[in-house]
ROKOL-12351 format. One record per residue (C-alpha): y negated, x, z; chain; residue number from 1. Coordinates in nm, 3 decimals, m for minus. Each point is the difference from the previous one (the first is absolute). Layout:
<pts>
+---------+---------+---------+------+-------+
!   north !    east !      up ! keke ! lumti !
+---------+---------+---------+------+-------+
!       Y !       X !       Z !    A !   NUM !
...
+---------+---------+---------+------+-------+
</pts>
This chain:
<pts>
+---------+---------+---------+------+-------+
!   north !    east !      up ! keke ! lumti !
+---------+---------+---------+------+-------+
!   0.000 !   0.000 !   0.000 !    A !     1 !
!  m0.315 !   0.142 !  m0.076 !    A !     2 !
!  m0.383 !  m0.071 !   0.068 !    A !     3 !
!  m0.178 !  m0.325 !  m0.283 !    A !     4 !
!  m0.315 !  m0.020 !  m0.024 !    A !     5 !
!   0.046 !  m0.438 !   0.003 !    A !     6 !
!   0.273 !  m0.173 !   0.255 !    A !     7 !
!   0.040 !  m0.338 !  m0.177 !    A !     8 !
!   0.187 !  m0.268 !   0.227 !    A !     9 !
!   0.197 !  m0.284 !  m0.213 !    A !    10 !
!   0.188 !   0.011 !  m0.300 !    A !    11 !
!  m0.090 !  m0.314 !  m0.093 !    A !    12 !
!  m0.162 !  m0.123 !  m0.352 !    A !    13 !
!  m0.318 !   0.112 !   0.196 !    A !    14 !
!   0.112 !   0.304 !   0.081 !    A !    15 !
!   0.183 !   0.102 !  m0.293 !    A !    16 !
!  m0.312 !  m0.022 !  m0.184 !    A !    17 !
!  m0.192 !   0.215 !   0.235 !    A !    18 !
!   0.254 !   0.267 !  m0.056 !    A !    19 !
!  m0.028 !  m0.089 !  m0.374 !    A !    20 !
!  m0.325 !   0.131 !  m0.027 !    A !    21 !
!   0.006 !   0.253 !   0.288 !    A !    22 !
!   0.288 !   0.136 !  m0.262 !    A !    23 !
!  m0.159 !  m0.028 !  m0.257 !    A !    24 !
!  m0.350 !   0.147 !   0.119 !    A !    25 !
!   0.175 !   0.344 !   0.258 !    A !    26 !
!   0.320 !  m0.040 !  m0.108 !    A !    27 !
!   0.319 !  m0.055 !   0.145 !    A !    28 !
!  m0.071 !   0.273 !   0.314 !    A !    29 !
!  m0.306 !  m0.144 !   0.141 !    A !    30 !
!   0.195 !  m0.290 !   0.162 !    A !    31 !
!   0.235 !  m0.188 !   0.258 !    A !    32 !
!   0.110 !  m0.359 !   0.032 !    A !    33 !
!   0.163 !  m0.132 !   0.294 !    A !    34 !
!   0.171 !  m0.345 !  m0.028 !    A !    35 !
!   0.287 !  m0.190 !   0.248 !    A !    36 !
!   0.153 !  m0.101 !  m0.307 !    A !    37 !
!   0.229 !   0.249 !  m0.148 !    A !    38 !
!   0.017 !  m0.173 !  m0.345 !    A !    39 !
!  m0.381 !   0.010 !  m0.020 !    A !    40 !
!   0.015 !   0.350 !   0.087 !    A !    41 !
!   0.245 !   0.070 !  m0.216 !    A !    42 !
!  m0.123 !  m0.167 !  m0.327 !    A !    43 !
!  m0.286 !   0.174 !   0.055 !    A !    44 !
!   0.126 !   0.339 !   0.008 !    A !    45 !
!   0.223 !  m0.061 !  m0.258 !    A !    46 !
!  m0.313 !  m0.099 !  m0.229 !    A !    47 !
!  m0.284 !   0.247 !   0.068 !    A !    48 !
!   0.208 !   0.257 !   0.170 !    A !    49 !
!  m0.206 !   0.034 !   0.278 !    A !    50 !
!   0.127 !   0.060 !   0.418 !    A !    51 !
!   0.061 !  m0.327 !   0.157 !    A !    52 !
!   0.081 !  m0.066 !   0.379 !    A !    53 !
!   0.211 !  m0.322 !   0.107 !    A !    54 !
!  m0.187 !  m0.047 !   0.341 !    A !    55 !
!  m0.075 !  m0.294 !   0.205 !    A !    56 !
!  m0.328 !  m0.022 !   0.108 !    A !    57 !
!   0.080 !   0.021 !   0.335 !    A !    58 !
!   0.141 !   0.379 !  m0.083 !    A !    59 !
!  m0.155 !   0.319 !   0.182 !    A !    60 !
!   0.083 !   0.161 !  m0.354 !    A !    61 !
!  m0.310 !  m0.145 !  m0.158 !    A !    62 !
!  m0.222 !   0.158 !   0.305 !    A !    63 !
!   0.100 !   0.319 !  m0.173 !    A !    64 !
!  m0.032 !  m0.070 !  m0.338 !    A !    65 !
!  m0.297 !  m0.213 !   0.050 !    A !    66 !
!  m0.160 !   0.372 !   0.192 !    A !    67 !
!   0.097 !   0.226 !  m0.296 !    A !    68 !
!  m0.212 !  m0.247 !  m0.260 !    A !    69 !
!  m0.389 !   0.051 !  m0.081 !    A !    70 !
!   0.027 !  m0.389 !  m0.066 !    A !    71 !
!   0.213 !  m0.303 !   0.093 !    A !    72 !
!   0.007 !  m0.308 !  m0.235 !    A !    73 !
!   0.145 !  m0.337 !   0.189 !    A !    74 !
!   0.115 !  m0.234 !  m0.296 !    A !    75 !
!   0.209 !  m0.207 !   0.206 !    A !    76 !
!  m0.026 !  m0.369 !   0.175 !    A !    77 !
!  m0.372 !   0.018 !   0.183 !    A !    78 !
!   0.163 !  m0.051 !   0.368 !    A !    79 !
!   0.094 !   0.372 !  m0.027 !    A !    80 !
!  m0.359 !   0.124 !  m0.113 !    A !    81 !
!  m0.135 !   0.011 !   0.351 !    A !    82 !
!   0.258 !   0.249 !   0.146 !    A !    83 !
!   0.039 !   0.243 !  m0.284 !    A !    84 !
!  m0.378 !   0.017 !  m0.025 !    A !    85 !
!  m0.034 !   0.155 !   0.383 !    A !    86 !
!   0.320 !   0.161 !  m0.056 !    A !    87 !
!  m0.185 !   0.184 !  m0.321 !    A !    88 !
!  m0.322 !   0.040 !   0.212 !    A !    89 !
!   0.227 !   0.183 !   0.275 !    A !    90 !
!   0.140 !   0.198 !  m0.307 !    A !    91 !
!  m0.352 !   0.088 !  m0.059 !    A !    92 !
!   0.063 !  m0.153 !  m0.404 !    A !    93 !
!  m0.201 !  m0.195 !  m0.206 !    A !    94 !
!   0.167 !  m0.352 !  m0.051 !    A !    95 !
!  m0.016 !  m0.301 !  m0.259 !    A !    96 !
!   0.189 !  m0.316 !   0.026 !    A !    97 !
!   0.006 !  m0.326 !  m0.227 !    A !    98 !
!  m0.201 !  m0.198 !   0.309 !    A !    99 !
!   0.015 !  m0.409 !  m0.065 !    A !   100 !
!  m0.067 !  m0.079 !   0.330 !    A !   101 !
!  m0.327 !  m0.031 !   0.172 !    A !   102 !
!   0.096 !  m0.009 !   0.367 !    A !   103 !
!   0.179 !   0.297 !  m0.011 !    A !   104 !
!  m0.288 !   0.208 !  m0.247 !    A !   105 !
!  m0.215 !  m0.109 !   0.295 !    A !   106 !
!   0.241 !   0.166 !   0.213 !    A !   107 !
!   0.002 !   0.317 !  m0.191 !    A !   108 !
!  m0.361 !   0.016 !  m0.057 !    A !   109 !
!  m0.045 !   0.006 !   0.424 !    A !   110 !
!   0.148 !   0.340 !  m0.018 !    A !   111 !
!  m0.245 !   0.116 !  m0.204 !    A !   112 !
!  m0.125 !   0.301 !   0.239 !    A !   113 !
!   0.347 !   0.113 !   0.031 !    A !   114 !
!   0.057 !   0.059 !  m0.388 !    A !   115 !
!  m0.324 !   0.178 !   0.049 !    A !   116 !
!   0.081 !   0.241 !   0.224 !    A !   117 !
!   0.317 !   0.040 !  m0.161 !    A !   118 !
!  m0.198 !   0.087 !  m0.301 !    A !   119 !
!   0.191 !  m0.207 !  m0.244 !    A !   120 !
!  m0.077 !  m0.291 !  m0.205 !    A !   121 !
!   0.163 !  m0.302 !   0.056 !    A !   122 !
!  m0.051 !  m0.330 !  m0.229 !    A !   123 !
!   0.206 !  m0.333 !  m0.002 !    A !   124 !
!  m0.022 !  m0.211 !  m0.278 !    A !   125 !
!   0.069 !   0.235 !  m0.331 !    A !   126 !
!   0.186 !  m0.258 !  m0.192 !    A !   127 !
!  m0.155 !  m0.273 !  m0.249 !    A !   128 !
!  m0.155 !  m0.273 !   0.193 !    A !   129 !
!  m0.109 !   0.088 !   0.286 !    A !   130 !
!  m0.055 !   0.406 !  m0.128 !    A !   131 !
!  m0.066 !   0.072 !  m0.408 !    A !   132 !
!  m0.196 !  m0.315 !  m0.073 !    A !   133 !
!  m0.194 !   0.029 !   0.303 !    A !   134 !
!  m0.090 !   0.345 !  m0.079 !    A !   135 !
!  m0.106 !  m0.144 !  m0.343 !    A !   136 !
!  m0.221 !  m0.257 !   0.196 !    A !   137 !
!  m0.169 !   0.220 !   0.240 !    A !   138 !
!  m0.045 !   0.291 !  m0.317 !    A !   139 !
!  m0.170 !  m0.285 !  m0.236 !    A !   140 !
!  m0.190 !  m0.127 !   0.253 !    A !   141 !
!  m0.171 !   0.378 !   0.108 !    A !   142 !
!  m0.140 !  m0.003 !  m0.367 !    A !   143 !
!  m0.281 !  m0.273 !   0.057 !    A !   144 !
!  m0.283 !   0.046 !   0.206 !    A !   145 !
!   0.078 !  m0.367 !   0.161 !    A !   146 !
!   0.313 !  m0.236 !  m0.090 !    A !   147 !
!   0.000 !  m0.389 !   0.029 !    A !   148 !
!   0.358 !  m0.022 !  m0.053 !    A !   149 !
!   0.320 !   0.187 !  m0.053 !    A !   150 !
!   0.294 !  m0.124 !  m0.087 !    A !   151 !
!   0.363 !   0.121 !  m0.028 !    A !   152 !
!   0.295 !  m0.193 !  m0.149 !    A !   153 !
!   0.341 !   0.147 !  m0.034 !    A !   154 !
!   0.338 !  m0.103 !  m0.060 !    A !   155 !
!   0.355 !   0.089 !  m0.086 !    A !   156 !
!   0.194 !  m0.229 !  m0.246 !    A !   157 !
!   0.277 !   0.016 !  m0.213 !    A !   158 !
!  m0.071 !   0.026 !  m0.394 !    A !   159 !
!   0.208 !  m0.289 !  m0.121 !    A !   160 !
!  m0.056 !  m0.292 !   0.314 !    A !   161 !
!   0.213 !  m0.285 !  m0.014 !    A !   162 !
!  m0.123 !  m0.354 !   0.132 !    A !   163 !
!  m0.089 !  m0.155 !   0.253 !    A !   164 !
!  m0.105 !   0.323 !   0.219 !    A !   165 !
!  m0.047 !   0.254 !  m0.292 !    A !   166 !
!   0.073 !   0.248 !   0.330 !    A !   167 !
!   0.251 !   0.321 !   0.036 !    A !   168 !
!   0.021 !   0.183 !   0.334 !    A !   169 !
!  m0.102 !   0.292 !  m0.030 !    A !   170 !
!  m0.042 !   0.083 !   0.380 !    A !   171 !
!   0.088 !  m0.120 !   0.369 !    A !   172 !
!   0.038 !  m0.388 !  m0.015 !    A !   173 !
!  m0.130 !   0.056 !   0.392 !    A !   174 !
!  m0.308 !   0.161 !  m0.162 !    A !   175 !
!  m0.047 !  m0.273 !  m0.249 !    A !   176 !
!   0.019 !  m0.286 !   0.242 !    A !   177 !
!  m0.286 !   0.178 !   0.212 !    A !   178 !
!  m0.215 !   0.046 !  m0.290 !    A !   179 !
!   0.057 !  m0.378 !  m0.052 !    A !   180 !
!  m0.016 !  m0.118 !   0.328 !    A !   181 !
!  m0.287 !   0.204 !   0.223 !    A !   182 !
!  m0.376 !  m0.047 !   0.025 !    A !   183 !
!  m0.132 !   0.260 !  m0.255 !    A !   184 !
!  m0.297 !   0.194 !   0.102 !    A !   185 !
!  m0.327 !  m0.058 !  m0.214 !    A !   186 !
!  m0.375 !   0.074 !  m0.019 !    A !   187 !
!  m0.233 !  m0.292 !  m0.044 !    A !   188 !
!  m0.375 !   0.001 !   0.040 !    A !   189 !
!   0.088 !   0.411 !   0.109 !    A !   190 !
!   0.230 !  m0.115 !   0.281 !    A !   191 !
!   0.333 !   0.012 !   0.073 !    A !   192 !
!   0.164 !  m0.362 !  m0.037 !    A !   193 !
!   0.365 !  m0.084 !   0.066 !    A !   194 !
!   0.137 !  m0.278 !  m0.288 !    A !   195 !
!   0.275 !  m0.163 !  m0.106 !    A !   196 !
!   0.319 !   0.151 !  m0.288 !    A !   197 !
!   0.047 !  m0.121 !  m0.293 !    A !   198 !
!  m0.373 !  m0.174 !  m0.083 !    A !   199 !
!  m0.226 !   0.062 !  m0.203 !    A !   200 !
!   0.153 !   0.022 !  m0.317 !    A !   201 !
!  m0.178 !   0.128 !  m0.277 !    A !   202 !
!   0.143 !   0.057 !  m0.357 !    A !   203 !
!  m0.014 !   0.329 !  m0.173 !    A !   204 !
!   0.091 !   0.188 !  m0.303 !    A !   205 !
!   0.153 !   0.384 !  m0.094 !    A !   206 !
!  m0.015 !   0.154 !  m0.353 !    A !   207 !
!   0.399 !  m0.041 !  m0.116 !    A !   208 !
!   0.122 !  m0.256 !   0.258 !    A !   209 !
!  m0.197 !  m0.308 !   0.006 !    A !   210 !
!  m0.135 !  m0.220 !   0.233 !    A !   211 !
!   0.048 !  m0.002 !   0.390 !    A !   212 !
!  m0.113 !  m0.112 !   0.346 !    A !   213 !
!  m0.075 !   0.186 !   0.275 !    A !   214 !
!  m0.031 !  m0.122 !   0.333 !    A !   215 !
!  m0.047 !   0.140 !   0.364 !    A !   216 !
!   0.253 !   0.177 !   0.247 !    A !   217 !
!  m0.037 !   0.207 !   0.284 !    A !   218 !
!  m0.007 !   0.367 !   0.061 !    A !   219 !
!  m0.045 !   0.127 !  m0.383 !    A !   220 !
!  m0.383 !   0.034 !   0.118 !    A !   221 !
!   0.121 !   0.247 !   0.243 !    A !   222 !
!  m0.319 !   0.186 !   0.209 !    A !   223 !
!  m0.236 !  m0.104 !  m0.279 !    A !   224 !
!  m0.130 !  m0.280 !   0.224 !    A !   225 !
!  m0.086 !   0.245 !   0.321 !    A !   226 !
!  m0.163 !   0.244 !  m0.254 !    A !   227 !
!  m0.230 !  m0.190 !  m0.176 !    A !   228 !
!  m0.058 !  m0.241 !   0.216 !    A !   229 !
!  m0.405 !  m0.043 !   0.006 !    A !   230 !
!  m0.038 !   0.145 !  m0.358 !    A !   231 !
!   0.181 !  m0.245 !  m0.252 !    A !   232 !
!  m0.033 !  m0.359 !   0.046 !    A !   233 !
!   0.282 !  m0.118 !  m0.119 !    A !   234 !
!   0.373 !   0.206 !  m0.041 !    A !   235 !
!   0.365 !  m0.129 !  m0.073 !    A !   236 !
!   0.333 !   0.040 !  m0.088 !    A !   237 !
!   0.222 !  m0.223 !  m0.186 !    A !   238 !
!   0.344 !   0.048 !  m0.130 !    A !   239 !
!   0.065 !  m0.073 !  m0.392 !    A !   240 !
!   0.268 !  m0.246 !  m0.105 !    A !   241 !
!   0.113 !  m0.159 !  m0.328 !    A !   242 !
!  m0.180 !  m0.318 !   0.001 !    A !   243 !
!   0.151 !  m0.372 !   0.218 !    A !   244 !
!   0.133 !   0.302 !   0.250 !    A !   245 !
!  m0.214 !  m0.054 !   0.264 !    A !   246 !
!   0.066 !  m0.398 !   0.057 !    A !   247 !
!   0.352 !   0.047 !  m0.008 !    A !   248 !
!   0.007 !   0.255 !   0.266 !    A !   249 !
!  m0.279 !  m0.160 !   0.195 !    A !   250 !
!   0.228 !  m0.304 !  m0.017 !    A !   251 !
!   0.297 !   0.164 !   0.142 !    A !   252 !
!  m0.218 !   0.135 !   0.283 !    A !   253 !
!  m0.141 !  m0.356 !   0.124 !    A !   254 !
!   0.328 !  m0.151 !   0.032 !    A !   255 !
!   0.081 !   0.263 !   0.254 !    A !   256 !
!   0.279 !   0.150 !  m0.203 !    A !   257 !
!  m0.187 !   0.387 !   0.138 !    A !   258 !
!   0.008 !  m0.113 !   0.388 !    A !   259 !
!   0.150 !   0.231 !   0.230 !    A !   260 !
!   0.135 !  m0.287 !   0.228 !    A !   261 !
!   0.355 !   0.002 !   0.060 !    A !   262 !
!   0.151 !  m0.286 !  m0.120 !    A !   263 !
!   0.348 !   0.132 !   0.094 !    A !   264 !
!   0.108 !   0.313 !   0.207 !    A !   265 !
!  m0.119 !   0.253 !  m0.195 !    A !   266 !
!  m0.167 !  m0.161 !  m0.274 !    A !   267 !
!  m0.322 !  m0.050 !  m0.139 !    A !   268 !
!  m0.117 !  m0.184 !  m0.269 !    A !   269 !
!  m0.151 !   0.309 !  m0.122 !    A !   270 !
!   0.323 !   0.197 !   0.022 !    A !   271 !
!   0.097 !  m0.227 !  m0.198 !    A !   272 !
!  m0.276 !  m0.031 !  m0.248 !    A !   273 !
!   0.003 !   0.386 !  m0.030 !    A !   274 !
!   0.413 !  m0.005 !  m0.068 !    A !   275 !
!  m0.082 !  m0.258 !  m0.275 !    A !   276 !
!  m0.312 !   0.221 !  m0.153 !    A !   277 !
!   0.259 !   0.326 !  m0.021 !    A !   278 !
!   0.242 !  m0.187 !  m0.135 !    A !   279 !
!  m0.169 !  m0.153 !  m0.267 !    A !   280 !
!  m0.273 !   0.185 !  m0.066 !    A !   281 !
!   0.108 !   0.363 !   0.005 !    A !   282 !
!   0.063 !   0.048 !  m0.416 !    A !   283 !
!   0.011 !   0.369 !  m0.076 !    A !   284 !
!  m0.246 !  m0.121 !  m0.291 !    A !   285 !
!  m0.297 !   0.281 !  m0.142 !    A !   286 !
!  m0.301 !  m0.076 !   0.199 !    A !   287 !
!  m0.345 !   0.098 !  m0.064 !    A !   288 !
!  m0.297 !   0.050 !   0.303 !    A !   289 !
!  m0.360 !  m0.109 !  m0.060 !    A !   290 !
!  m0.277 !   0.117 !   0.189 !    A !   291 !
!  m0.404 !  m0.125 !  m0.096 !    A !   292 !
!  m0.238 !   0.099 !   0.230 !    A !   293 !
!  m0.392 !  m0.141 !  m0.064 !    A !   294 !
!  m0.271 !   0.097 !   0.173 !    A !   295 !
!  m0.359 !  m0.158 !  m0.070 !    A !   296 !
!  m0.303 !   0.140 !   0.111 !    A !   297 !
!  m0.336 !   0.234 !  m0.064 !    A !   298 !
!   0.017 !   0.324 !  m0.155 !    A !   299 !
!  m0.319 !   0.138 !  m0.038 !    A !   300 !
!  m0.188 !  m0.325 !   0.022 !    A !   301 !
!   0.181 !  m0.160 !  m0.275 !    A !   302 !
!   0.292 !  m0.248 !   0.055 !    A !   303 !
!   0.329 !   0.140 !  m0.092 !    A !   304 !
!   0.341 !  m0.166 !   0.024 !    A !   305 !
!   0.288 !   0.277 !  m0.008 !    A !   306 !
!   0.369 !  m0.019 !  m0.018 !    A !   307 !
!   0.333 !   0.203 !  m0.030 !    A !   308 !
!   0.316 !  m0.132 !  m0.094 !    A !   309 !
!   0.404 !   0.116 !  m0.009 !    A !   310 !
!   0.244 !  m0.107 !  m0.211 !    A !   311 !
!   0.305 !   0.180 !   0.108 !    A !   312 !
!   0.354 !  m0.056 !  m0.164 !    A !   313 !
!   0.339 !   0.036 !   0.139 !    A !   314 !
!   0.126 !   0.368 !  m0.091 !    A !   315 !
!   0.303 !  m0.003 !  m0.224 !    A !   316 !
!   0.091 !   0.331 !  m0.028 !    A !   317 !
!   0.015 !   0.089 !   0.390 !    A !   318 !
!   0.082 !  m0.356 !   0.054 !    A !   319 !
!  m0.278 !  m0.032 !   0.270 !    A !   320 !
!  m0.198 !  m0.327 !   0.053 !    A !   321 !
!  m0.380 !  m0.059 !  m0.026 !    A !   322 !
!   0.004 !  m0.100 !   0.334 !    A !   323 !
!   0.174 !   0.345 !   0.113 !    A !   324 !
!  m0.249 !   0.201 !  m0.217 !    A !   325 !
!  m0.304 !  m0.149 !   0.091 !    A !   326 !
!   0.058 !  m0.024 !   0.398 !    A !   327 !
!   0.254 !   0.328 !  m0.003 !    A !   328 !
!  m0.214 !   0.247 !  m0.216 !    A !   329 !
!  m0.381 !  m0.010 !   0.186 !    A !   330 !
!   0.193 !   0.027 !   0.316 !    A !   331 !
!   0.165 !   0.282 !  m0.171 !    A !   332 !
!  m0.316 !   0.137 !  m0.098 !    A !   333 !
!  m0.213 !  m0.033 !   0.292 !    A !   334 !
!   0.215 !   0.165 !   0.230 !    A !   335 !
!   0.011 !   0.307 !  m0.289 !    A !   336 !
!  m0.401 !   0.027 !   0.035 !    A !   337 !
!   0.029 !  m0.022 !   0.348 !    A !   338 !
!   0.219 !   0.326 !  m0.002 !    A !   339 !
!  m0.181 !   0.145 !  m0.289 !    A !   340 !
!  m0.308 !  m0.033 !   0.245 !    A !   341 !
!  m0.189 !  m0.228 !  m0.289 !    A !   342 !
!  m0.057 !  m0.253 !   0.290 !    A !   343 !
!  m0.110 !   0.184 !   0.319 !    A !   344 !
!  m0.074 !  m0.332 !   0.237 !    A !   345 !
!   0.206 !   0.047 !   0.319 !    A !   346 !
!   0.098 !  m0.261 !   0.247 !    A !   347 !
!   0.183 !  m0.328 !  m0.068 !    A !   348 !
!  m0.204 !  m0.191 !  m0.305 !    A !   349 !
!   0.147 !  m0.238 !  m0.304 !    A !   350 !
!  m0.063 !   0.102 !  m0.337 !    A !   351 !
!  m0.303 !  m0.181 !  m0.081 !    A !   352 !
!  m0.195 !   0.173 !   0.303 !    A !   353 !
!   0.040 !   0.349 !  m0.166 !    A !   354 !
!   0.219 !   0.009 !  m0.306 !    A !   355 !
!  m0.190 !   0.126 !  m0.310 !    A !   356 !
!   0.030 !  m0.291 !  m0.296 !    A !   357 !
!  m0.056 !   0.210 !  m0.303 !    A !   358 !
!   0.264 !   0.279 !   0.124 !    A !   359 !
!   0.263 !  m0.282 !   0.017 !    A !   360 !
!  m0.103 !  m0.212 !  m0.328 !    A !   361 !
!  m0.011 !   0.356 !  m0.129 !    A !   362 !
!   0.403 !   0.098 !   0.151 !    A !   363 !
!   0.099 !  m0.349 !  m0.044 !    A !   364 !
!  m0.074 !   0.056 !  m0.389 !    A !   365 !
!   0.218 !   0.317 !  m0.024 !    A !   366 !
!   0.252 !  m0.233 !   0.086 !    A !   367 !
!  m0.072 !  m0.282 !  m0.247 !    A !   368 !
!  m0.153 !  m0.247 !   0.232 !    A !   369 !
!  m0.312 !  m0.029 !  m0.193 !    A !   370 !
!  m0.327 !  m0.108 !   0.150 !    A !   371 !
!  m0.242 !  m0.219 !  m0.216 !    A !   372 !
!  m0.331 !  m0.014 !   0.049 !    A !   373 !
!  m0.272 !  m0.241 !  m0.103 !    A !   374 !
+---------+---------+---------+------+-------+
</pts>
């Protein structure tokens, strides 16, 4: 066993995309990934030919490994983000994880002075939504002098959708029924404002797919609110859907079928909802990921309404999903600038606090996720 520069923890389709590009970028020395399941591990070493670990998290072995990294990179469930993160602090190594939740980013952030003294860089929240597109936000938004409004809308969907949802998963179904369910987090009139999933629909178009809607769900905003609260008056984030989505799903949710009441030992509707949702909706169709984010404002003293949009395609030749590229990849990348020293913050942040947008437009490009601006 010898010294990586990046400890990456879960072999998952997260993971294995991390070490994708972490492959791909340092090659197949700068890296270790530690999974409990030996298959993962396996089919992972098999493909890339990298050094894999079958641990359980629980294992003192990853203390060690975790010590001997310059970086750790969590890409597993976000209940383990918390404890890896100190662990990586007491390590004294920078660490990234996917994030997703905002309770326990909260919790992360509190040990701020810690990472600090530590001297490493720790930021939650490196995946899509919350992490690349808020990065987008916050780097659009720093080109006006003022900004009335920013807006981001993203969403992952397969490219041939069959009635009535038009929906593949193409992450957690726990995730998805949070994003559906909880308050999202909003500025209106420049102040944070707690409102309701699913509203607000608005229809939308992209060059090559068609027409859409978009409507909101929590946590995509990420710390977006907190930063610019006071200076734009009004900010959101909506998930994008192939249009009738949202009154379907909205439907489901007001007959109760995502309560987390048992209605027999062990069972909750929402068990069962989220059984039903793997079951049915987990096709292994190509998906594509859409990001837009707007921002309207003054530049100069004129008016100026900006945007930037993604169009990302499933990846045939590695066989690696739009959703794996475009929440895998930055995370990939921002921990590399964070070792490189291209980001010298210090302390626990999230991305759009201190990640530079036009380095990772600019990285994201070498890797085909292509950045259009307008």
């Amino acid at each position: 066993m010898t010294q990586k520069t990046f400890t990456v923890l879960g072999a998952g389709m997260m993971g294995r995309a991390v070490a994708f590009d972490l492959v791909q970028s340092r090659g197949k020395d700068c890296l270790a990934v530690i999974d409990a399941n030996k298959a993962a591990c396996d089919s992972l070493e098999n493909w890339l030919g990298i050094e894999t670990h079958n641990l359980d998290a629980k294992d003192p072995a990853i203390d060690e490994l975790i010590r001997d990294s310059a970086a750790v990179i969590v890409a597993l469930p976000y209940g383990f983000n918390l404890q890896f993160m100190k662990k990586a602090i007491a390590a004294g190594a920078h660490f990234c994880d996917l994030g997703g939740n905002d309770d326990i980013v909260s919790s992360q952030l509190a040990l701020d002075s810690d990472a600090e003294k530590a001297d490493v860089l720790c930021l939650p929240d490196c995946g899509l939504a919350p992490g690349m597109a808020d990065v987008l936000g916050a780097h659009l938004a720093r080109q006006f002098d003022s900004v009335g409004e920013l807006t981001i809308r993203v969403g992952g969907l397969p490219q041939n959708p069959e009635p009535p949802l038009n929906y593949q998963l193409v992450f957690s179904v726990g995730g998805l029924i949070n994003e559906y369910k909880e308050k999202c987090k909003v500025l209106r009139n420049g102040e944070i404002t707690l409102v309701d999933p699913m509203e607000e629909v608005e229809n939308l178009e992209f060059d090559g797919i068609g027409k859409l809607e978009a409507f909101t769900t929590s946590g995509g905003a990420a710390w977006l609110p907190e930063i610019f609260r006071g200076k734009i008056n009004k900010l959101d984030y909506k998930t994008i859907r192939y249009p009738g989505h949202a009154i379907i799903f909205n439907s489901i949710l007001k007959l109760g079928l995502a309560d987390e009441n048992e209605i027999a030992p062990g069972i909750t509707p929402r068990k069962v909802l989220e059984g039903q949702i793997m079951k049915n909706l987990s096709g292994n169709d190509e998906d594509l990921v859409l990001v837009r984010v707007t921002a309207t404002g003054i530049v100069g003293g004129n008016a100026e309404t900006r945007n930037l949009d993604i169009i990302d395609r499933y990846d045939r030749k590695n066989k690696i999903t739009a959703m794996m590229r475009t929440t895998a990849y930055p995370t990939s990348i921002i921990a590399q600038m964070i070792v490189d020293g291209r980001i010298t913050e210090r302390g626990v942040k999230t991305p759009e606090m201190c990640v530079p947008g036009d380095a990772l437009i600019e990285e994201m490009a070498k890797r085909e996720i292509i950045t259009r601006s307008y």
